[in-house]
mmCIF file of the N, C-alpha and C atoms, coordinates in Angstrom:
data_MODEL
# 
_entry.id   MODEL 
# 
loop_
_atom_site.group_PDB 
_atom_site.id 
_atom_site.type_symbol 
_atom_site.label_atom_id 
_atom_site.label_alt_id 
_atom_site.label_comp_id 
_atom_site.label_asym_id 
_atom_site.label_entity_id 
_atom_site.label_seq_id 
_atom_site.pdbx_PDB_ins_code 
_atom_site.Cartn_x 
_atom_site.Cartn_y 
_atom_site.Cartn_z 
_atom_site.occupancy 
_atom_site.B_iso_or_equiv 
_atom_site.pdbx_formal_charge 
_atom_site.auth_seq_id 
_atom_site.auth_comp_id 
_atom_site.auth_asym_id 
_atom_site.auth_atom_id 
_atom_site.pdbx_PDB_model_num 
ATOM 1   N N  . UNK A 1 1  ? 2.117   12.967  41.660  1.00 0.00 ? 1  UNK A N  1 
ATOM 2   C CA . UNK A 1 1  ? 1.442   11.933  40.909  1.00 0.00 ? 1  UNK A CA 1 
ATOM 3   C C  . UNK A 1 1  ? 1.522   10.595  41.641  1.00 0.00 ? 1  UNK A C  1 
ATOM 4   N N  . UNK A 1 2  ? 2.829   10.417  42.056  1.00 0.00 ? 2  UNK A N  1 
ATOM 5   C CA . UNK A 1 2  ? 2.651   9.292   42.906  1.00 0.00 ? 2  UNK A CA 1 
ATOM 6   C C  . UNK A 1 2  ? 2.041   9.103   43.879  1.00 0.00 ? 2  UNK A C  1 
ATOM 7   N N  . UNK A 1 3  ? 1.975   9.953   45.079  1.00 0.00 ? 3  UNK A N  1 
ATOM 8   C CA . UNK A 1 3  ? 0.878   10.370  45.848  1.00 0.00 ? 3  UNK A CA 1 
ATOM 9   C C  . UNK A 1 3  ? -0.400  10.004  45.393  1.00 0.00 ? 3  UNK A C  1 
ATOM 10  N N  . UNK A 1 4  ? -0.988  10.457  44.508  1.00 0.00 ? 4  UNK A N  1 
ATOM 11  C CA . UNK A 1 4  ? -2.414  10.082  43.679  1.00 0.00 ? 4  UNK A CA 1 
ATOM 12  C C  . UNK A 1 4  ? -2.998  9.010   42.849  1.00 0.00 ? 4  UNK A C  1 
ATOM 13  N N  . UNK A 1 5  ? -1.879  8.072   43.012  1.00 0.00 ? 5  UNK A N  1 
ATOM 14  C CA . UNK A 1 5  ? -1.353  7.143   41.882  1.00 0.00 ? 5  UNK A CA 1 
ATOM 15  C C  . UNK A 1 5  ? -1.719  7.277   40.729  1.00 0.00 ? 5  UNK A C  1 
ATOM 16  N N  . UNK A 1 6  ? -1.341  8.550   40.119  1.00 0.00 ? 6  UNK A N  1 
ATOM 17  C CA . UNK A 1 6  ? -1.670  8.559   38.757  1.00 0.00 ? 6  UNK A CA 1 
ATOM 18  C C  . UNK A 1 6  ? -0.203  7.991   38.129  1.00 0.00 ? 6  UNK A C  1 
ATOM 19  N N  . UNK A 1 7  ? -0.006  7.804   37.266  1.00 0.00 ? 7  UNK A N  1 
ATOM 20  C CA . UNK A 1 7  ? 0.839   6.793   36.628  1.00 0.00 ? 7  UNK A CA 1 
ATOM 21  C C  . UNK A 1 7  ? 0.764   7.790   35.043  1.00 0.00 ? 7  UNK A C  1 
ATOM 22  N N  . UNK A 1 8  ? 1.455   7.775   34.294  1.00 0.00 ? 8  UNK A N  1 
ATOM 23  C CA . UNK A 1 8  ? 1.740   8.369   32.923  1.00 0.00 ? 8  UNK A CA 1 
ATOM 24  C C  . UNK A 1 8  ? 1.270   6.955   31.719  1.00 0.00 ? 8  UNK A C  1 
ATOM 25  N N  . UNK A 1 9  ? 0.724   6.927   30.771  1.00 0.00 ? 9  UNK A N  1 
ATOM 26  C CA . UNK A 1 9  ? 0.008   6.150   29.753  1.00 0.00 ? 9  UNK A CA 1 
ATOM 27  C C  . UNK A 1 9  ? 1.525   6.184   28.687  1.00 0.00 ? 9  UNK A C  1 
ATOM 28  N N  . UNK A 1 10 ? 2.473   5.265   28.760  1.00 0.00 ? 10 UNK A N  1 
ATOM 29  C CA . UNK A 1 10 ? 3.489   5.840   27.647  1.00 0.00 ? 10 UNK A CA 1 
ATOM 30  C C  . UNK A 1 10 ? 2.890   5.215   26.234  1.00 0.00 ? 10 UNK A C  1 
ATOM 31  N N  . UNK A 1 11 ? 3.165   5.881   24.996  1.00 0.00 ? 11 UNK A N  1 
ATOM 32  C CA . UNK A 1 11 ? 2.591   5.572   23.820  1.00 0.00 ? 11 UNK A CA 1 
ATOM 33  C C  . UNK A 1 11 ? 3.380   4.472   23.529  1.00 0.00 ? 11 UNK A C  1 
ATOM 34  N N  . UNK A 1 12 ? 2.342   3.616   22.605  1.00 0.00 ? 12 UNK A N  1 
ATOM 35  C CA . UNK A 1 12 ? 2.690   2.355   22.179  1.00 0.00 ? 12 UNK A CA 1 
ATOM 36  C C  . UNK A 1 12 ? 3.650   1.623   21.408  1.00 0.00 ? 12 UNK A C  1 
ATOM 37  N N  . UNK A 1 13 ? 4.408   1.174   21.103  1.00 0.00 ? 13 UNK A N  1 
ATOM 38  C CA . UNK A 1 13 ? 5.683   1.448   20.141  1.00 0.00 ? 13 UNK A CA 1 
ATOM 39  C C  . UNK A 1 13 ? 5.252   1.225   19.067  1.00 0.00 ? 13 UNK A C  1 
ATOM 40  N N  . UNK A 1 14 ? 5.622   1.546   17.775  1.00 0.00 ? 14 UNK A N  1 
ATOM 41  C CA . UNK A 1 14 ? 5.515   1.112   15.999  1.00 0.00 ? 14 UNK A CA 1 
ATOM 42  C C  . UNK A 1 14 ? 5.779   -0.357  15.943  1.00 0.00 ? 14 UNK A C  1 
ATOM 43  N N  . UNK A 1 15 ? 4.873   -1.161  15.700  1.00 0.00 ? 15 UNK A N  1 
ATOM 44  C CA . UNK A 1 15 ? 4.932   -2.437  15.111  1.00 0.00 ? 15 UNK A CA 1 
ATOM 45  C C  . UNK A 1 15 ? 4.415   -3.041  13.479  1.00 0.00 ? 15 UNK A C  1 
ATOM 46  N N  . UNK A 1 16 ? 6.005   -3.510  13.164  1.00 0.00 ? 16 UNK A N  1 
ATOM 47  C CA . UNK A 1 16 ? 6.134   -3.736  12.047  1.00 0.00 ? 16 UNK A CA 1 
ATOM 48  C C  . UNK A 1 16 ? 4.886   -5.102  11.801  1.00 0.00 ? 16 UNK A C  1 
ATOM 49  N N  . UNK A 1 17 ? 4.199   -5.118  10.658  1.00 0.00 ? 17 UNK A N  1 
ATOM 50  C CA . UNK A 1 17 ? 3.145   -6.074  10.263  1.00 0.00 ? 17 UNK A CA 1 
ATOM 51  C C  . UNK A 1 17 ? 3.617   -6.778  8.762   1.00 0.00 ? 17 UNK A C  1 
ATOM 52  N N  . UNK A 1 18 ? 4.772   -6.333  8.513   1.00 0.00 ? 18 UNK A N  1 
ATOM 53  C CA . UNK A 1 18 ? 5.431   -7.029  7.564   1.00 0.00 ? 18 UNK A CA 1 
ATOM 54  C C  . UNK A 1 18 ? 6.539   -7.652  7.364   1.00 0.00 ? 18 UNK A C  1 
ATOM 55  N N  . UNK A 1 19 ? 6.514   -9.060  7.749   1.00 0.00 ? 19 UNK A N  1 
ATOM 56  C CA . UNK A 1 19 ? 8.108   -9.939  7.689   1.00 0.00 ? 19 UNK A CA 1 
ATOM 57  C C  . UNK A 1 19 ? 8.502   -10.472 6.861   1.00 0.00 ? 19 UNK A C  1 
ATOM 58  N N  . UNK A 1 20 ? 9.592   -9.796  6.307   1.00 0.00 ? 20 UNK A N  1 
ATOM 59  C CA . UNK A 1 20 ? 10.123  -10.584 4.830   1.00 0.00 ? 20 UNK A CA 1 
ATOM 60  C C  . UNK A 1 20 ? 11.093  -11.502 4.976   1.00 0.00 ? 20 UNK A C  1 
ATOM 61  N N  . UNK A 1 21 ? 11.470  -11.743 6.610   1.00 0.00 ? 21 UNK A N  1 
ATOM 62  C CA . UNK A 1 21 ? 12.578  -12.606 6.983   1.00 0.00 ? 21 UNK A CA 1 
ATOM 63  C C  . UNK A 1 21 ? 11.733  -14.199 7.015   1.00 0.00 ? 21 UNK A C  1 
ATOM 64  N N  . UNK A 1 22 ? 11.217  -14.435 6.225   1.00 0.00 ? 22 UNK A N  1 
ATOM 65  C CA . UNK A 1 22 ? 10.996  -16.345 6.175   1.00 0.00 ? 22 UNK A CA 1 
ATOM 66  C C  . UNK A 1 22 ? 11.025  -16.830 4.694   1.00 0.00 ? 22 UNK A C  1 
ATOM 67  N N  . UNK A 1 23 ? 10.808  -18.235 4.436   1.00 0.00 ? 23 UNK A N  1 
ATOM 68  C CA . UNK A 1 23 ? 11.256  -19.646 4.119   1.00 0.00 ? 23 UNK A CA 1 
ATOM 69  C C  . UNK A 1 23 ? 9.887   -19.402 3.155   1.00 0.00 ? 23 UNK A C  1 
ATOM 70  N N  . UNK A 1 24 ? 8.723   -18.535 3.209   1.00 0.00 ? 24 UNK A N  1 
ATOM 71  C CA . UNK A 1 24 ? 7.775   -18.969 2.661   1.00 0.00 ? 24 UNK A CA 1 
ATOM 72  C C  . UNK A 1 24 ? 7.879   -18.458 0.938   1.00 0.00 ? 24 UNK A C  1 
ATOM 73  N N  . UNK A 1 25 ? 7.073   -19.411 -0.048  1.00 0.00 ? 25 UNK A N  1 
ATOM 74  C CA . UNK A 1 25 ? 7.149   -19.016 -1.307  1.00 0.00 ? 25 UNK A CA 1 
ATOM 75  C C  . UNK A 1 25 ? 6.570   -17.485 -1.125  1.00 0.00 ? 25 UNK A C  1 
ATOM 76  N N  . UNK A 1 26 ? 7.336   -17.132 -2.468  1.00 0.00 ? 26 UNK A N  1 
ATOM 77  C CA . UNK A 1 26 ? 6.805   -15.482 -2.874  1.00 0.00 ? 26 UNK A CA 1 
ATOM 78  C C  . UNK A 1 26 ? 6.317   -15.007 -4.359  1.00 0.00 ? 26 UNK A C  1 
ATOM 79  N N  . UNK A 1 27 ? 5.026   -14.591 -4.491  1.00 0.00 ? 27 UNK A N  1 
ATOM 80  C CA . UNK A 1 27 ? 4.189   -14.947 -5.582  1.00 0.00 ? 27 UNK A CA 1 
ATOM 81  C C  . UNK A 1 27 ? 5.770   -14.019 -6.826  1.00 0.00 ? 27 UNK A C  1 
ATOM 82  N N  . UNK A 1 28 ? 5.605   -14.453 -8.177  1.00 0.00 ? 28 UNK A N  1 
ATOM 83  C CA . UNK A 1 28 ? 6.407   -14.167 -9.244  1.00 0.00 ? 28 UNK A CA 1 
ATOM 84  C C  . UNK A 1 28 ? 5.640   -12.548 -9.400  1.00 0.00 ? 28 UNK A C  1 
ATOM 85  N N  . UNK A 1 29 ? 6.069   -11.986 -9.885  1.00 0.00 ? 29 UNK A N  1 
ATOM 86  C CA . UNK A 1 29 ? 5.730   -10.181 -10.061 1.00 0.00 ? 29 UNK A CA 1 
ATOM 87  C C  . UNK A 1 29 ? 5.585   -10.679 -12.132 1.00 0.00 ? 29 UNK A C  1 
ATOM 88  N N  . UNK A 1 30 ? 3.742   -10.767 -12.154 1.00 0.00 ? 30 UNK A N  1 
ATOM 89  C CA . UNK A 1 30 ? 3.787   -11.186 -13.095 1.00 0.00 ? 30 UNK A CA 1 
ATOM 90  C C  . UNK A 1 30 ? 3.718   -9.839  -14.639 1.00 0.00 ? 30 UNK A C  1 
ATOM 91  N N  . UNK A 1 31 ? 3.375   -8.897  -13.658 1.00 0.00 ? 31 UNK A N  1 
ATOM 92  C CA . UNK A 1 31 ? 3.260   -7.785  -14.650 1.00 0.00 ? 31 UNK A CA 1 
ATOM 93  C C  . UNK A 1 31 ? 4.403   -7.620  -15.692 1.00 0.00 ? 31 UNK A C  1 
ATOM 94  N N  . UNK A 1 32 ? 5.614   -7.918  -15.262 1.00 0.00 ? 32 UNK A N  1 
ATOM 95  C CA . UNK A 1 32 ? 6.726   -7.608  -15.890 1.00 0.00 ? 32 UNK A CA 1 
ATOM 96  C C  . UNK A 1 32 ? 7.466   -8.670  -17.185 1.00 0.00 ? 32 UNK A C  1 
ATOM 97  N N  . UNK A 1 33 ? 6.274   -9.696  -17.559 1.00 0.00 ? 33 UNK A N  1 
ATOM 98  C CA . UNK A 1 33 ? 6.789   -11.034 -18.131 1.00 0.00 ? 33 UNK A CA 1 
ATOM 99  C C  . UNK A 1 33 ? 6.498   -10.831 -19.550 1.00 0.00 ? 33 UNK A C  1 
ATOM 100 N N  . UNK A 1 34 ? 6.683   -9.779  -20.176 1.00 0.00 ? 34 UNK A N  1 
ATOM 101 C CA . UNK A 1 34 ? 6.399   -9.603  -21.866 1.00 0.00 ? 34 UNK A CA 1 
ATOM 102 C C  . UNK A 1 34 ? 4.990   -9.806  -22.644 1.00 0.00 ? 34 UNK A C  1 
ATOM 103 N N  . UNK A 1 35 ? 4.334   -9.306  -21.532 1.00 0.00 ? 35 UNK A N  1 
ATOM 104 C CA . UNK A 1 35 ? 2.902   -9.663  -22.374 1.00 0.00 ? 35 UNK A CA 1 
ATOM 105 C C  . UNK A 1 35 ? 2.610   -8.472  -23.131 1.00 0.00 ? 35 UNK A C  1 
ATOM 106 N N  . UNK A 1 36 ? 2.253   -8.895  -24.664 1.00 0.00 ? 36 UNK A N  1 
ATOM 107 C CA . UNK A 1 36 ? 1.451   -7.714  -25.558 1.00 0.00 ? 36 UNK A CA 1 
ATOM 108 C C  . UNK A 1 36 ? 0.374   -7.248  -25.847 1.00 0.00 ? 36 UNK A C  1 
ATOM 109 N N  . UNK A 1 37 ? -0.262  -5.556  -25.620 1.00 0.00 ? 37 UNK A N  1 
ATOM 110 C CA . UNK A 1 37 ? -1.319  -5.442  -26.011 1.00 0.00 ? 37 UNK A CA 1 
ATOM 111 C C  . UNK A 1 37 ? -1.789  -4.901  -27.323 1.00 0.00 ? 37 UNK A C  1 
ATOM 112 N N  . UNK A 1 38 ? -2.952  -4.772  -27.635 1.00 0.00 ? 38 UNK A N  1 
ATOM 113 C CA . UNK A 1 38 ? -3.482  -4.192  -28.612 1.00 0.00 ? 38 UNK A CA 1 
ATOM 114 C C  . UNK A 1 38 ? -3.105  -2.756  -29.181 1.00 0.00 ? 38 UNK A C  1 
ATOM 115 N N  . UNK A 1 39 ? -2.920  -1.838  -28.127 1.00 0.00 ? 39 UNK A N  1 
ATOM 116 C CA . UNK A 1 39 ? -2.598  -0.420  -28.364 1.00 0.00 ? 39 UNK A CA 1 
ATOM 117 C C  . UNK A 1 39 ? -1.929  -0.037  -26.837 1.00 0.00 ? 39 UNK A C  1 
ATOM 118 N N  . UNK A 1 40 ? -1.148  1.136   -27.479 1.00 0.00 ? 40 UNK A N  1 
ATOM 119 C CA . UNK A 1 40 ? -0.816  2.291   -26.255 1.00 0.00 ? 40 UNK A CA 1 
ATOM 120 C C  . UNK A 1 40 ? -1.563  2.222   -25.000 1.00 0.00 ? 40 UNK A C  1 
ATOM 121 N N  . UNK A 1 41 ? -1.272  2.626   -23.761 1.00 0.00 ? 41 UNK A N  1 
ATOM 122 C CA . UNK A 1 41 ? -2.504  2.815   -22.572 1.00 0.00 ? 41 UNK A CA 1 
ATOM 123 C C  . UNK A 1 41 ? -3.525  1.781   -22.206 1.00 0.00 ? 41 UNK A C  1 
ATOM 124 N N  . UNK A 1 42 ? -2.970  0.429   -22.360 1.00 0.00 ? 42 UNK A N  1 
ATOM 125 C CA . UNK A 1 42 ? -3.982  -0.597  -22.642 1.00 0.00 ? 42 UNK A CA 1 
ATOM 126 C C  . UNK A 1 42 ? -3.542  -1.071  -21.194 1.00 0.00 ? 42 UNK A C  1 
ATOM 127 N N  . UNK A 1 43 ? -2.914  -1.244  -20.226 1.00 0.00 ? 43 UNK A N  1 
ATOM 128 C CA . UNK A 1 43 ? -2.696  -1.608  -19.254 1.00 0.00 ? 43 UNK A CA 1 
ATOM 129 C C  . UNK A 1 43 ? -2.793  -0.729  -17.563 1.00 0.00 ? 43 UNK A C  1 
ATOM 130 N N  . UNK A 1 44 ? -3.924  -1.098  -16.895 1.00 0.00 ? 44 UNK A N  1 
ATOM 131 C CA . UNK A 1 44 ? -4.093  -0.183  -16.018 1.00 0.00 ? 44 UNK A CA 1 
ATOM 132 C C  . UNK A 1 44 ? -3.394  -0.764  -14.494 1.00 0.00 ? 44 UNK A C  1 
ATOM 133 N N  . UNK A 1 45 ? -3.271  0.116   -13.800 1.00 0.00 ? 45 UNK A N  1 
ATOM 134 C CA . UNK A 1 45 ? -2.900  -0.798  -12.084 1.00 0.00 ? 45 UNK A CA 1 
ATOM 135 C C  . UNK A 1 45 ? -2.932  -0.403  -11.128 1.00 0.00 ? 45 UNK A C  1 
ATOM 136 N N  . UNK A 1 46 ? -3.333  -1.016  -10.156 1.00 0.00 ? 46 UNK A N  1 
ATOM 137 C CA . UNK A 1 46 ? -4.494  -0.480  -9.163  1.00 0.00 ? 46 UNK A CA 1 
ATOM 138 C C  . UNK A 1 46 ? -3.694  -0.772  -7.553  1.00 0.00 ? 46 UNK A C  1 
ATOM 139 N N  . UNK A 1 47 ? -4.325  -0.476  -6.365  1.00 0.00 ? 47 UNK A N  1 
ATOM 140 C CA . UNK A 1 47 ? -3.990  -0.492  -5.389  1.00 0.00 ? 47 UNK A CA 1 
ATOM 141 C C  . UNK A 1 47 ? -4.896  0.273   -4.236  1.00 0.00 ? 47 UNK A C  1 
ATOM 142 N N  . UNK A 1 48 ? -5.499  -0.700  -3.324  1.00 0.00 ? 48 UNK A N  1 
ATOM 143 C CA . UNK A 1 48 ? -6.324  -0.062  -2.122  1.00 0.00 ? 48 UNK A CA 1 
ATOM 144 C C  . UNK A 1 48 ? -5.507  -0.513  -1.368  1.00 0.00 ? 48 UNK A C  1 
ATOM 145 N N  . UNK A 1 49 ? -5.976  1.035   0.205   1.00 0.00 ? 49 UNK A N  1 
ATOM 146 C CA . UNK A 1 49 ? -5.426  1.265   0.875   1.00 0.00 ? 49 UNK A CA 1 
ATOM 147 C C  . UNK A 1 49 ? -6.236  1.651   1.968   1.00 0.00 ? 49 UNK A C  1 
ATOM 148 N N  . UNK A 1 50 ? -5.857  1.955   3.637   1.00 0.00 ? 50 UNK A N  1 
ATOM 149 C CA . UNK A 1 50 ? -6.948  2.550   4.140   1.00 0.00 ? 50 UNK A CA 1 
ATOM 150 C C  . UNK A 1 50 ? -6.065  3.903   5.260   1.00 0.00 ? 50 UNK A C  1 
ATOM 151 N N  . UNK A 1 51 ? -6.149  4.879   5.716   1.00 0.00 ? 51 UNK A N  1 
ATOM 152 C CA . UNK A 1 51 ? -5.935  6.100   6.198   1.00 0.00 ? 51 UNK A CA 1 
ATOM 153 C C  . UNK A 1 51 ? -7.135  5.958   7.470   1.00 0.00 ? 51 UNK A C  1 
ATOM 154 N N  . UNK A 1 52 ? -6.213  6.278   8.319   1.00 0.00 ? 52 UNK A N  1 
ATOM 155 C CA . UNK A 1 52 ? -7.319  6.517   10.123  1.00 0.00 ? 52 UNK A CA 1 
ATOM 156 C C  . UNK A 1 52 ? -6.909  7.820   10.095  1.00 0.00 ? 52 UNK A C  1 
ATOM 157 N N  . UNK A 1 53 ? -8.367  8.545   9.878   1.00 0.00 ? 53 UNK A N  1 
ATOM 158 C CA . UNK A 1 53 ? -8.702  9.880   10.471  1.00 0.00 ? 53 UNK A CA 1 
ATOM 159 C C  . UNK A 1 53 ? -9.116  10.132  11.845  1.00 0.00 ? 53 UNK A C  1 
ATOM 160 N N  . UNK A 1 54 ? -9.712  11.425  12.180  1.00 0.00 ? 54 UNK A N  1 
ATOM 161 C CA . UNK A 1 54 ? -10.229 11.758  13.349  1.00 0.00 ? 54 UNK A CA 1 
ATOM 162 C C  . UNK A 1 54 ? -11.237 11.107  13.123  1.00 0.00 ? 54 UNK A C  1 
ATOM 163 N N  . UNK A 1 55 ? -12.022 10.947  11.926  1.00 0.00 ? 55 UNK A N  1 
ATOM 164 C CA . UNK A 1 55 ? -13.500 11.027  11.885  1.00 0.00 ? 55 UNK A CA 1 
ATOM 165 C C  . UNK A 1 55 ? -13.965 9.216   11.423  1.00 0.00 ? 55 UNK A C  1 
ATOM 166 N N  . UNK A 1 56 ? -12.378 8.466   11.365  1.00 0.00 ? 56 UNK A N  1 
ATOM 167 C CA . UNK A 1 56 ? -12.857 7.078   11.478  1.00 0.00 ? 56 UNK A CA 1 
ATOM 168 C C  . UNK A 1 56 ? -11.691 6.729   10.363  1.00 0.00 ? 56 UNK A C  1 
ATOM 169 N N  . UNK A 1 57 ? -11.849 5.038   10.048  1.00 0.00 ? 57 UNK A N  1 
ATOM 170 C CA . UNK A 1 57 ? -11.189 5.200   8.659   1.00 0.00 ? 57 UNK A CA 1 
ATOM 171 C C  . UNK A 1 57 ? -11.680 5.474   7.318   1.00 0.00 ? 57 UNK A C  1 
ATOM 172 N N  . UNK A 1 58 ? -10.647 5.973   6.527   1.00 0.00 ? 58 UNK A N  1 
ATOM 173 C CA . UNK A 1 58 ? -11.122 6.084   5.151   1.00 0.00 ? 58 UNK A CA 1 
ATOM 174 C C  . UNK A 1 58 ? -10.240 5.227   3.950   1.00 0.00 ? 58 UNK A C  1 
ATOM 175 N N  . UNK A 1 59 ? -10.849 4.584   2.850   1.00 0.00 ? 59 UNK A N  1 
ATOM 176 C CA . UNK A 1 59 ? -10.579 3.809   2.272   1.00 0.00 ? 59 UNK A CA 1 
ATOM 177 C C  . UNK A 1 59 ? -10.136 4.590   0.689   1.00 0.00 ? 59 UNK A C  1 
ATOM 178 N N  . UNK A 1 60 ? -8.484  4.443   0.421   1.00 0.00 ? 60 UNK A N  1 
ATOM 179 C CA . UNK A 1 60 ? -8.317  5.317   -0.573  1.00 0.00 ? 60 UNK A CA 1 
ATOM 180 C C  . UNK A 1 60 ? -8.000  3.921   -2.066  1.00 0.00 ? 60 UNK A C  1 
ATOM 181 N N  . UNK A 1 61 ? -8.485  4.386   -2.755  1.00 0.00 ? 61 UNK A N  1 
ATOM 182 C CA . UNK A 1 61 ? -8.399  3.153   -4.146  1.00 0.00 ? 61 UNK A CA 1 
ATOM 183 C C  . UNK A 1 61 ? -7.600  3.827   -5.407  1.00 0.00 ? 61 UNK A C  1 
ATOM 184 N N  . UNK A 1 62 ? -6.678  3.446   -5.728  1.00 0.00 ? 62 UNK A N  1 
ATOM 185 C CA . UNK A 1 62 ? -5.936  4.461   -6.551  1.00 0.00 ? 62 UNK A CA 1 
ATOM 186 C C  . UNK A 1 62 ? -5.961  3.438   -7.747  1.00 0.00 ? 62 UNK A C  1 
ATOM 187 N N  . UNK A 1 63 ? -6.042  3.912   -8.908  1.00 0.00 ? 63 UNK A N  1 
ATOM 188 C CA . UNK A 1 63 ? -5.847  2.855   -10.724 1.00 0.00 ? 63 UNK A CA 1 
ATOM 189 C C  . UNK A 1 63 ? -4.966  4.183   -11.235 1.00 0.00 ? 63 UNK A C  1 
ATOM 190 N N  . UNK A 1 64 ? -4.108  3.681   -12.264 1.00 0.00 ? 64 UNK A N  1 
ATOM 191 C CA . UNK A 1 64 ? -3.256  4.158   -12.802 1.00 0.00 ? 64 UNK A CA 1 
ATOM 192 C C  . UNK A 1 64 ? -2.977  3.714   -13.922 1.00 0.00 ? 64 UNK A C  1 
ATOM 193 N N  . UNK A 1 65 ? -2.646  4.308   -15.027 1.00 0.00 ? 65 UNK A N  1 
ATOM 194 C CA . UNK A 1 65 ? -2.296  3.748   -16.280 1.00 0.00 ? 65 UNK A CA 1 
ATOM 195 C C  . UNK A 1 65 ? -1.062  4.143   -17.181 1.00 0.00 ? 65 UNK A C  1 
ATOM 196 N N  . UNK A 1 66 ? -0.654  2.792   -16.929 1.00 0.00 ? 66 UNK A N  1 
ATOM 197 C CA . UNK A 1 66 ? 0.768   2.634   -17.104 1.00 0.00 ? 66 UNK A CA 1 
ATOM 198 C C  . UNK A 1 66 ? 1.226   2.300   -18.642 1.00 0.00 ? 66 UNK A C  1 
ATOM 199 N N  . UNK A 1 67 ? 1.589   3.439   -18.826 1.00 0.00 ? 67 UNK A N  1 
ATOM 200 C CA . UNK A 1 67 ? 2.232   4.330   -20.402 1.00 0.00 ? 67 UNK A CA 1 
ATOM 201 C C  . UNK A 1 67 ? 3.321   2.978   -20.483 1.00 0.00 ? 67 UNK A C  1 
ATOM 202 N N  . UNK A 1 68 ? 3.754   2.889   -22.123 1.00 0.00 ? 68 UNK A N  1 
ATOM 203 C CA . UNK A 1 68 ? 3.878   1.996   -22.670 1.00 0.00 ? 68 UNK A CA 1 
ATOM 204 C C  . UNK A 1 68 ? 6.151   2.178   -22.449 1.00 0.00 ? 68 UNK A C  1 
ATOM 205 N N  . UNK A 1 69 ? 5.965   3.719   -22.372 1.00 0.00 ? 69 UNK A N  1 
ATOM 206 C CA . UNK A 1 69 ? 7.221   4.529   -22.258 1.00 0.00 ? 69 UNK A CA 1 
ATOM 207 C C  . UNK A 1 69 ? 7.745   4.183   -21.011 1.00 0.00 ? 69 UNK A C  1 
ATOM 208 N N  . UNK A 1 70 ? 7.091   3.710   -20.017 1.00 0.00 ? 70 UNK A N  1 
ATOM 209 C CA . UNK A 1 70 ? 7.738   3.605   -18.853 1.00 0.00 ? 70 UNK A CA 1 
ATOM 210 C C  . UNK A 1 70 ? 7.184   4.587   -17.528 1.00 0.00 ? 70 UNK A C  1 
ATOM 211 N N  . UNK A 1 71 ? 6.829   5.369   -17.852 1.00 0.00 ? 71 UNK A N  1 
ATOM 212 C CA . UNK A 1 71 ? 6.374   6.131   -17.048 1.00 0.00 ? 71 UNK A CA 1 
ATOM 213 C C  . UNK A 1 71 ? 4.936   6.107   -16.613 1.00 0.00 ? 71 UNK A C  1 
ATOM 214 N N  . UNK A 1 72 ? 4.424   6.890   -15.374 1.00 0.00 ? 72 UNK A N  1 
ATOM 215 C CA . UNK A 1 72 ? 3.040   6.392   -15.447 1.00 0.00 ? 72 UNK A CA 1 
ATOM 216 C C  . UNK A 1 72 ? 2.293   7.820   -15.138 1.00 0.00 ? 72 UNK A C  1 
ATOM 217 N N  . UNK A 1 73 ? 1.009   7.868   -15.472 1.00 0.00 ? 73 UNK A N  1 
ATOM 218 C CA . UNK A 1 73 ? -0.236  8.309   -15.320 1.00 0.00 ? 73 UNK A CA 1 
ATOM 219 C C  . UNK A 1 73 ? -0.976  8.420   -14.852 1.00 0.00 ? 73 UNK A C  1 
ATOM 220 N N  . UNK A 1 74 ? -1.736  9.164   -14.363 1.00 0.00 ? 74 UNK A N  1 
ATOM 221 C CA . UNK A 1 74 ? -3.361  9.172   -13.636 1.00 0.00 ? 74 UNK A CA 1 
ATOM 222 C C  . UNK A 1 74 ? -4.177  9.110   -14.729 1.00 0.00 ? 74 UNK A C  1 
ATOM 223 N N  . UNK A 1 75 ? -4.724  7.772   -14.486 1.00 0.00 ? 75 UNK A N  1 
ATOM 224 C CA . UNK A 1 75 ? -6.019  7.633   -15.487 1.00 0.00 ? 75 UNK A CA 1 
ATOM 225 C C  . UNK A 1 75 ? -7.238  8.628   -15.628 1.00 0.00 ? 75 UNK A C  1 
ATOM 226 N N  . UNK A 1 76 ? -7.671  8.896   -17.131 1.00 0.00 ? 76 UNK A N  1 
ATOM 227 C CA . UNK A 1 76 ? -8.743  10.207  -16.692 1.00 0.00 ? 76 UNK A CA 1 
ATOM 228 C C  . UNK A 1 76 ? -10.163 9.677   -16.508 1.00 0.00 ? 76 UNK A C  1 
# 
C-alpha cells in the first residue's frame, strides 16, 4: 500500500452535539407544575426526530398520551 500510496480512510470519531457543561439559563420543565384538566387522557406529548437510512433520512414524529396514573400510552 505504501508503494501505491494508498493510505487507509480511518472512520470518524463520535461527536458529542450536546453540552450540558455551561453557565447558560435552562428552560423550567413546565409539564410537571400542577396544571388541571377537564378529564382523564386530556394531556398529550410529542417529540420529532430524524433516523439516516440507506435510502436518505427519515423523519420519525412520535405523540403520546400521558395517563393521569403515571404511566404512558400510545395514542390511538
Amino acid at each position: 500500500m505504501k508503494l501505491a500510496g494508498v493510505k487507509a480512510k480511518p472512520k470518524k470519531k463520535f461527536k458529542a452535539t450536546t453540552d450540558s457543561r455551561h453557565n447558560l439559563p435552562v428552560s423550567p420543565n413546565l409539564f410537571w407544575c400542577g396544571f388541571l384538566t377537564n378529564a382523564p387522557g386530556c394531556v398529550l406529548v410529542g417529540d420529532i426526530n430524524y433516523i439516516w437510512t440507506k435510502d436518505g433520512w427519515l423523519y420519525l414524529a412520535v405523540v403520546i398520551l400521558k395517563e393521569s396514573g403515571g404511566g404512558y400510552r400510545h395514542a390511538q
